[in-house]
C-alpha positions in Angstrom: 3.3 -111.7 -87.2 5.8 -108.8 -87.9 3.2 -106.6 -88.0 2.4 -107.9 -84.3 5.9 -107.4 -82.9 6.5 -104.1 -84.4 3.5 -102.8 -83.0 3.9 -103.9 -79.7 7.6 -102.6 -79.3 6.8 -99.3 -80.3 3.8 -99.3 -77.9 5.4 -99.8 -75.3 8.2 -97.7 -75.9 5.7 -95.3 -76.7 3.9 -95.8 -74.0 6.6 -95.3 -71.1 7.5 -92.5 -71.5 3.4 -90.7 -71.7 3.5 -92.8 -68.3 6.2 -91.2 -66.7 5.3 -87.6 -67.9 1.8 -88.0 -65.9 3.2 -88.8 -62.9 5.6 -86.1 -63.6 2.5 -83.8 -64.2 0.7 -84.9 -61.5 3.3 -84.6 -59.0 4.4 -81.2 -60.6 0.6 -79.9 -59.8 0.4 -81.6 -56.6 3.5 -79.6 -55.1 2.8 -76.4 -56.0 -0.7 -76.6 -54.5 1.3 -77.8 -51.3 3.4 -74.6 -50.9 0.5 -72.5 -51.4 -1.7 -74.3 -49.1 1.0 -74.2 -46.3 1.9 -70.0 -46.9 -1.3 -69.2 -45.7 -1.0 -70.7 -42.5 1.4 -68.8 -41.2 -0.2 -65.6 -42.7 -2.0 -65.7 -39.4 0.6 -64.9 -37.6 2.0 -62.6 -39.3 -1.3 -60.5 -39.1 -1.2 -60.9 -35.0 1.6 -58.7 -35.1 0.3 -56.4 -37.7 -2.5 -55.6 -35.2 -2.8 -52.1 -34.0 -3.1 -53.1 -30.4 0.8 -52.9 -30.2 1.0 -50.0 -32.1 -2.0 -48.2 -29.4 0.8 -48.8 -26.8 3.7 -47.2 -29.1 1.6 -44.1 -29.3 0.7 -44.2 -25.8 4.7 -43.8 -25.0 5.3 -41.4 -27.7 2.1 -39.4 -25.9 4.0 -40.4 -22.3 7.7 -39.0 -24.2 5.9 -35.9 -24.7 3.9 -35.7 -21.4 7.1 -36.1 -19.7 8.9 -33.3 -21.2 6.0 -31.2 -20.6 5.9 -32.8 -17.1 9.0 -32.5 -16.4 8.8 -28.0 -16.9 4.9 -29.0 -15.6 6.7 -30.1 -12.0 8.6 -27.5 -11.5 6.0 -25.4 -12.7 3.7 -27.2 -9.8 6.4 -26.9 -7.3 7.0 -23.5 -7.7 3.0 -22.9 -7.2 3.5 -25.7 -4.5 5.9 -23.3 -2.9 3.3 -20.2 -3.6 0.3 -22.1 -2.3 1.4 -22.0 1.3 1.1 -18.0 1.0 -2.9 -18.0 0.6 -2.5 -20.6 3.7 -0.7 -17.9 5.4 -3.2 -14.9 4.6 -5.4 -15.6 7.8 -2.2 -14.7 9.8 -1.3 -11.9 7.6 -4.6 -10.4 8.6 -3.9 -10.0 12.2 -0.3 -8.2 11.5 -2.0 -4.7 10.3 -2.7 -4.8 13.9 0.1 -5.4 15.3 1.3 -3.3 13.2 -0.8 -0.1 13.9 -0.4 -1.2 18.0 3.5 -0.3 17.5 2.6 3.2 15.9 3.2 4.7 20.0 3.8 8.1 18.5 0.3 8.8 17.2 -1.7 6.1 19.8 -4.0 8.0 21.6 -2.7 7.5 25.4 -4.5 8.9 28.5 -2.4 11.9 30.5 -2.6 12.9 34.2 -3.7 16.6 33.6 -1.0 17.4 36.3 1.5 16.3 33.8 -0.2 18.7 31.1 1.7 21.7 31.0 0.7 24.9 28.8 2.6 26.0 25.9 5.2 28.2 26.3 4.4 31.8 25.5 0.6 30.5 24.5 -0.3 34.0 22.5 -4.1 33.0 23.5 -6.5 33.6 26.6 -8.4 30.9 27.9 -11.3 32.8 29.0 -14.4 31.4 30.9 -17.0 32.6 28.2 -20.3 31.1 26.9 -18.2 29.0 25.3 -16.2 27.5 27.9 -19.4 27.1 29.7 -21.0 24.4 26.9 -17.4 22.9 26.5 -17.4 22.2 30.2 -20.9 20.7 30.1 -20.1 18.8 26.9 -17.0 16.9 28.3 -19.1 16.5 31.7 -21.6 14.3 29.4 -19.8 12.7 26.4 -16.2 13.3 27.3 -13.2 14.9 25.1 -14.3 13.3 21.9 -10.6 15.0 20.2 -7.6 14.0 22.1 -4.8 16.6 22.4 -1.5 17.2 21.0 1.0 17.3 23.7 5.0 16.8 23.0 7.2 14.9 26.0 9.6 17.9 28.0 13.0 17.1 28.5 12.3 18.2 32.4 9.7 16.2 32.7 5.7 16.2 31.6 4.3 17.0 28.6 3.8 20.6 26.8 0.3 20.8 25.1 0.7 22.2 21.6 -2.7 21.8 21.0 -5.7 21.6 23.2 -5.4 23.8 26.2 -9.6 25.0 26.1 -9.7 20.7 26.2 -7.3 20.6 29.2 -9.3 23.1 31.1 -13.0 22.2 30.6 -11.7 18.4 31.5 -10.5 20.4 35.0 -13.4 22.0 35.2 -15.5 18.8 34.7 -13.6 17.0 37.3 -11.5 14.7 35.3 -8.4 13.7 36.0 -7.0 12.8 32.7 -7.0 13.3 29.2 -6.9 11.8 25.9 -3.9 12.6 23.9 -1.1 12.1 21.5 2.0 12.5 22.0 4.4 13.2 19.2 7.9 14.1 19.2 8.3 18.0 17.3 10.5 20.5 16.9 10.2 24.2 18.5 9.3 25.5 15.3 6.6 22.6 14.0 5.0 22.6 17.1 4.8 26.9 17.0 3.0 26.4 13.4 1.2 23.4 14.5 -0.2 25.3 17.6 -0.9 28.8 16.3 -2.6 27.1 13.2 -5.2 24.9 15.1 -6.4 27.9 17.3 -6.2 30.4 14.0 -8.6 27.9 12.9 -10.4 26.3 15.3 -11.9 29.4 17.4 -14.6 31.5 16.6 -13.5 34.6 18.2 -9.8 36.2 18.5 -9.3 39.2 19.7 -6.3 41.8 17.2 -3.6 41.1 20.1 -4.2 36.8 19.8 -3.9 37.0 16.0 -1.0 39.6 16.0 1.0 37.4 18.5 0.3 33.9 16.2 1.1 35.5 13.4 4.1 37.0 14.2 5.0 33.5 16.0 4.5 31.7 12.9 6.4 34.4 10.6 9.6 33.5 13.1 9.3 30.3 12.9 9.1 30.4 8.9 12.3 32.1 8.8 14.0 30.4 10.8 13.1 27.3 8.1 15.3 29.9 5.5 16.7 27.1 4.0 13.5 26.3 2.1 14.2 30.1 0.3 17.4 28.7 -1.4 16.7 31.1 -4.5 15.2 33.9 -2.7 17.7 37.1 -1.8 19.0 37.0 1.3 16.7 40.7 1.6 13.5 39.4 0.6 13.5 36.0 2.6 11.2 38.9 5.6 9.1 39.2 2.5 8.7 35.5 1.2 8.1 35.0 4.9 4.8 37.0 5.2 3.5 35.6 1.7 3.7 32.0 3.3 2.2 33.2 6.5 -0.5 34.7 4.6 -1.3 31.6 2.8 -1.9 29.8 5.6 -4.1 32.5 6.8 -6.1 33.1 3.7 -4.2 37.1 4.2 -2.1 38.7 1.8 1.1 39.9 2.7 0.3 43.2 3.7 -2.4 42.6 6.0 0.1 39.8 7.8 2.5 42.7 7.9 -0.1 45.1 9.7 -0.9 42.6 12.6 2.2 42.3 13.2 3.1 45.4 14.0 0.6 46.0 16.6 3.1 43.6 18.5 4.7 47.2 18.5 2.0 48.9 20.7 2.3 50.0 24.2 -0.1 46.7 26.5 -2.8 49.8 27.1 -2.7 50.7 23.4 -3.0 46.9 22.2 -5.4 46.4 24.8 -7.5 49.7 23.7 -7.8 47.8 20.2 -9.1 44.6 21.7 -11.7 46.6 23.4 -12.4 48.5 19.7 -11.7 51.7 21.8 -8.8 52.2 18.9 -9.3 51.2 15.3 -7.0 48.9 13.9 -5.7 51.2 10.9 -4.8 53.9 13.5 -2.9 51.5 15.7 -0.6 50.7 13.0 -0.1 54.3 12.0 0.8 54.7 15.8 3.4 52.1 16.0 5.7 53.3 13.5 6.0 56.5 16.1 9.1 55.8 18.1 8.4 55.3 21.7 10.4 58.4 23.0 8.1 60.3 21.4 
């Protein structure tokens, strides 16, 4: 019977105890199963934020941050071609201001003169002469008109003086015209002496000693009268300098410049004798360095 008692005390003590550990165990493994079951729920979540798709927009603002400081110099880079774009609009009215502008060019616009207004050049060293050649100018002007408009300059009097164009003037007379094409340009005595002693020099086909003796010495005068383009030449040689630039304009040296003019010197029948070659030319200018009282 003691062995009984004894063994069922200590059996139960025993077994108490081993009772309370299991549910201790058991409760012990069933909680930490619980947290971890209810973490990952929420992981879910926490990976919705993770997503990309707001960090797509974050770039898309820094991109924006960037655009709009490049905008912002872009903008006033558009407005200033904004403000230069209206110029290509313009150029279809540019266009049309060359010719407004070449209309208000009066001083070289060919203008059509009363020949009655015409009036020759003063001291004109050259003949108009009704040659051949006034003949085919006449019938010339008859059927195409004066295709080269003269060179007239306004007179304070009144009219115009032609400085260059007189053979022009006459054949359109001679034609029956009453008016004729010209220019009209303000000059000085001087340019227009140059101006209308170098288009005859050049323009006719025969000149008689006298004509080219006359221009010359016209256009020396007027040369030296210009002295102050010979600002380091001697007061002495400025006659000199004066033939070398009438020469060039000439295609003449000095010295034969020098020689026409002195047959300004001649008696009219002695000048005349050398347009008729009844006098050489070398011998007139021998003859007019003889004083005239001998």
């Amino acid at each position: 019977m003691e062995n009984v008692s004894t063994a069922n005390p200590a059996n139960k003590t025993k077994a108490a105890p081993a009772i309370k550990s299991k549910k201790l165990t058991t409760i012990s493994k069933l909680g930490k199963p619980e947290p971890r079951s209810t973490p990952p729920k929420p992981v879910k979540p926490e990976k919705a934020p993770v997503t990309p798709k707001p960090e797509t927009p974050a770039k898309t603002p820094e991109k924006k941050e960037a655009d709009t400081v490049i905008t912002g110099d872009s903008k006033r880079v558009q407005e200033s071609k904004e403000k230069a774009m209206p110029a290509p609009a313009i150029e279809p009215e540019k266009a049309v201001e060359p010719l407004k502008a070449l209309r208000r060019n009066e001083k070289e616009q060919i203008v059509y003169l009363k020949l009655s207004d015409l009036h020759p050049f003063k001291a004109h060293p050259f003949d108009i002469r009704d040659d051949a050649e006034m003949k085919s100018l006449v019938e010339s002007v008859k059927d195409n008109g004066v295709n080269t408009p003269a060179l007239v300059r306004p007179i304070e009097s009144g009219g115009y003086e032609i400085v260059a164009g007189h053979r022009r003037h006459k054949a359109s007379v001679r034609a029956g015209f009453t008016e004729l094409p010209c220019i009209i340009r303000e000059m000085t005595d001087d340019e227009a002496i140059l101006t209308m002693t170098d288009d005859n020099l050049q323009q006719r086909t025969e000149i008689l000693p006298s004509e080219r003796a006359k221009s010359l010495k016209m256009q020396f005068e007027a040369i030296k009268h210009q002295g102050v383009r010979f600002k380091d030449v001697a007061s002495g040689d400025v006659g000199k300098r004066s033939s070398e630039l009438v020469g060039d304009r000439n295609n003449m040296n000095s010295k034969q410049v020098q020689r026409y003019i002195r047959l300004n010197e001649l008696e009219p029948d002695l000048i005349k004798a050398v347009d008729e070659k009844k006098l050489g030319f070398v011998s007139a200018v021998e003859i007019s360095f003889i004083s005239r009282k001998n």
